[in-house]
C-alpha positions in Angstrom: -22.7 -67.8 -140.2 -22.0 -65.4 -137.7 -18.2 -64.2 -138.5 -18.0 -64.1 -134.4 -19.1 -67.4 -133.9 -16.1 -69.8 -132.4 -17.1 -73.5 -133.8 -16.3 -76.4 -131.8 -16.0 -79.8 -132.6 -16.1 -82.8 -129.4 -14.7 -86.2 -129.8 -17.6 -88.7 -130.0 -16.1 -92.1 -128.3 -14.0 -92.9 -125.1 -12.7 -89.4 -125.3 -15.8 -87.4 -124.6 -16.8 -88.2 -121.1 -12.6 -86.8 -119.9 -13.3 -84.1 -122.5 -17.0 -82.9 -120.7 -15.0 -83.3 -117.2 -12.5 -81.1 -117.8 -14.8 -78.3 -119.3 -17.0 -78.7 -116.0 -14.4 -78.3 -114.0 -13.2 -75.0 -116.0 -16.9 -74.0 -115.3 -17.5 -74.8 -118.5 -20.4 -77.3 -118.9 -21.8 -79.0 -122.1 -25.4 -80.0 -122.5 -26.7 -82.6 -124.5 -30.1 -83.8 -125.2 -30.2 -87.7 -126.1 -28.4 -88.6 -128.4 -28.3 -85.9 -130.2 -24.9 -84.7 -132.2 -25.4 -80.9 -131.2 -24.5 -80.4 -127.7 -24.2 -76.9 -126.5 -21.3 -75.5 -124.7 -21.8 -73.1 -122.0 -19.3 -70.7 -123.6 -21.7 -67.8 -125.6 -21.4 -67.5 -129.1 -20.1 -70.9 -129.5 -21.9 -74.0 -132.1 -20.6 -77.2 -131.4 -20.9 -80.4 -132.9 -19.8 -84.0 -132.2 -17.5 -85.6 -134.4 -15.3 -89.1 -134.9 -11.9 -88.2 -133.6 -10.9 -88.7 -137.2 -13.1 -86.2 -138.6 -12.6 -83.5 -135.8 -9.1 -83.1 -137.3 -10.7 -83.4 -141.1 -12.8 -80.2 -140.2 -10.5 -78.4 -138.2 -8.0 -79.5 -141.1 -10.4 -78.2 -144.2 -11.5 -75.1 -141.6 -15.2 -75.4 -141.3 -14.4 -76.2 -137.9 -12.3 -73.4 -135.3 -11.3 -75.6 -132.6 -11.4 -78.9 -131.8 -10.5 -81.7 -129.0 -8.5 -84.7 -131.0 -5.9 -87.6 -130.2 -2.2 -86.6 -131.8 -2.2 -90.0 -133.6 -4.7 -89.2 -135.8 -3.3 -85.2 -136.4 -0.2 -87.0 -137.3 -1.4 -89.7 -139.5 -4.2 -87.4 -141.7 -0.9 -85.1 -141.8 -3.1 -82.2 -140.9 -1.8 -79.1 -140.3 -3.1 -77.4 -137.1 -2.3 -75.4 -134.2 -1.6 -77.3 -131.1 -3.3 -75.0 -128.3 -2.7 -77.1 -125.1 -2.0 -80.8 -124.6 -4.2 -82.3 -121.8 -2.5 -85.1 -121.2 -5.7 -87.1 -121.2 -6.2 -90.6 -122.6 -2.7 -91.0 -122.9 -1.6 -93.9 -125.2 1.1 -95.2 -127.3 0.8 -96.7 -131.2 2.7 -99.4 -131.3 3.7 -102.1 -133.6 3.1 -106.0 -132.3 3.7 -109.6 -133.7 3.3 -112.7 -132.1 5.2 -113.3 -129.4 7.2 -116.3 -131.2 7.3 -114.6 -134.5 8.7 -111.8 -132.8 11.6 -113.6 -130.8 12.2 -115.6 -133.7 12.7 -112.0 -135.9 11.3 -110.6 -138.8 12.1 -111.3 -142.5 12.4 -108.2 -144.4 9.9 -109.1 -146.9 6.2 -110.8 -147.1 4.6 -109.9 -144.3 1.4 -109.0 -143.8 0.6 -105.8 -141.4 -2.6 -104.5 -140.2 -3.5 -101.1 -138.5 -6.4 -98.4 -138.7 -3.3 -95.9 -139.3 -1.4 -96.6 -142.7 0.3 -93.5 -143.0 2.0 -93.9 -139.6 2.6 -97.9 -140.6 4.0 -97.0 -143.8 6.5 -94.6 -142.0 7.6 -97.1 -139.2 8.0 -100.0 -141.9 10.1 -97.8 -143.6 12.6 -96.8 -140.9 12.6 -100.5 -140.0 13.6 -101.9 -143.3 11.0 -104.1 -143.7 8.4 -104.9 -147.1 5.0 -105.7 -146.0 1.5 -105.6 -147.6 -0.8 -103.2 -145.7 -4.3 -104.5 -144.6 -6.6 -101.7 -143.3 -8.6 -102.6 -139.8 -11.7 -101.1 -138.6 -11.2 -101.8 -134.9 -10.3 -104.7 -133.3 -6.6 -105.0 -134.8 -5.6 -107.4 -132.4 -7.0 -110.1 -133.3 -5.6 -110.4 -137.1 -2.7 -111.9 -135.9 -0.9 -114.9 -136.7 -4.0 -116.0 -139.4 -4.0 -112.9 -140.9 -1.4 -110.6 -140.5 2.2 -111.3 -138.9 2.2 -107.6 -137.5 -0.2 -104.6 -136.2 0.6 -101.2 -135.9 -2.3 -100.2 -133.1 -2.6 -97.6 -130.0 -2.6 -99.2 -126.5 -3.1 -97.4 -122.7 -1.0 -100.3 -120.3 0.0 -102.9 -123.1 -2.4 -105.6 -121.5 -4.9 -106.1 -124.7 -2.0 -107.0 -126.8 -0.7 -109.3 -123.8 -3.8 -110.7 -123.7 -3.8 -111.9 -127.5 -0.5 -113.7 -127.3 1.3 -109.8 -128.7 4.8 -108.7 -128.4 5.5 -105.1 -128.6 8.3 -104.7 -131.2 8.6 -100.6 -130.8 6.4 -97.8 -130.5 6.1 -95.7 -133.2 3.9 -92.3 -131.9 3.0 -91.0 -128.1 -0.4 -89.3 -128.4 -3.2 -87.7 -125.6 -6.1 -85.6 -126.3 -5.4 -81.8 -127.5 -6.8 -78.8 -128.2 -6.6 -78.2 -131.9 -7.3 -74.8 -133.9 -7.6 -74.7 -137.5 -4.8 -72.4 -138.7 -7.5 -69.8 -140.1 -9.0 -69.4 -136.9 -6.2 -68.8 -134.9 -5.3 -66.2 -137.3 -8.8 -64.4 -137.1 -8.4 -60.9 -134.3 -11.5 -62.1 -133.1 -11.1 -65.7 -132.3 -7.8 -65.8 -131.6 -8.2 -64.3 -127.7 -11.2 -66.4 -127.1 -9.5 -69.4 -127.9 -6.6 -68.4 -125.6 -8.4 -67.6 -123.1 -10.2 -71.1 -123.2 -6.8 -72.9 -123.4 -6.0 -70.8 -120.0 -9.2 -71.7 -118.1 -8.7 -75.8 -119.1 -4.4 -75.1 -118.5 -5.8 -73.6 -114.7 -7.9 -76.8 -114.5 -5.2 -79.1 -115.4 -2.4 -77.5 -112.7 -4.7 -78.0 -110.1 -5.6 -81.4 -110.2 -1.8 -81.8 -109.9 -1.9 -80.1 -106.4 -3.2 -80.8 -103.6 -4.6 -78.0 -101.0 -3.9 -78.3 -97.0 -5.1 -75.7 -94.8 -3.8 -75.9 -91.2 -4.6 -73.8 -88.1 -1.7 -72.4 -86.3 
């Protein structure tokens, strides 16, 4: 591999089409043929790859991967240890933990319950600071739905709240705030060489990101 080369790892999922827009609009575009994983990035000396959200921070984590665009939660709940370039702010969400609405008005016994979430470290921590003893059940999607037959409480990531709403949820607390980043694998960020390229890519999508938050009026005096 080219020592030069700045590897790059895209979000497959929900996140990639925000992802794509903002690179477009940094002049930035990203091509991809079918459905192929391989997209290229009109950046030069750049490979890119698309990756689960969970495994862009696994690569970025292990470093066969330079940077990377990923959601805080799961940064936080692999415990990877990576360099936060620039928070985009996009596909903002909050993790939160849910019971049914009577179970939850009602309150929670400290012991034998039954919690269900895609993210057990971050359960694990919020059970802890709540007191509680639950048994963990792992989802794959779709946590909302385990509730009352199969879990008394999720731990699960929501934009406006109305899913869990929806399902007959309470929210009990949130437990993480998370958007999509750009990540860099420590060695990277380290290297001479990559360093300034991925700086200067954090300014071009920073640029991008103030100026949707303006607006431009031109008058004639």
């Amino acid at each position: 591999r080219n020592p030069a080369m700045l590897t790059v790892a895209l979000p497959k999922g929900r996140m990639f089409e925000e992802v794509v827009r903002l690179l477009a609009d940094a002049s930035i575009p990203v091509s991809r043929s079918g459905r192929g994983y391989r997209p290229t990035l009109g950046l030069p000396a750049t490979e890119t790859k698309l990756l689960k959200p969970q495994n862009v921070v696994e690569m970025l984590d292990s470093g066969s991967r330079d940077i990377g665009f990923a959601g805080a939660d799961w940064v936080t709940e692999l415990g990877a240890d990576l360099v936060e370039v620039l928070d985009t702010g996009l596909d903002p969400v909050r993790v939160v933990a849910a019971a049914p609405t009577a179970l939850a008005n009602a309150g929670l016994p400290p012991a034998g319950l039954v919690v269900a979430s895609e993210y057990e470290r971050l359960t694990t921590q919020w059970l802890k600071s709540q007191g509680l003893d639950a048994r963990f059940v792992r989802s794959f999607g779709a946590t909302e739905v385990f509730p009352p037959e199969d879990a008394d409480i999720i731990v699960d990531n929501t934009a406006t709240g109305a899913t869990l709403a929806a399902n007959g949820l309470t929210i009990l607390g949130e437990v993480l705030r998370s958007s999509t980043r750009l990540y860099a694998s420590k060695r990277a960020y380290e290297d001479a060489e990559k360093r300034p390229r991925i700086d200067d890519l954090a300014l071009l999508l920073r640029s991008v990101l103030a100026a949707r938050a303006r607006a431009m009026i031109e008058i004639n005096v």
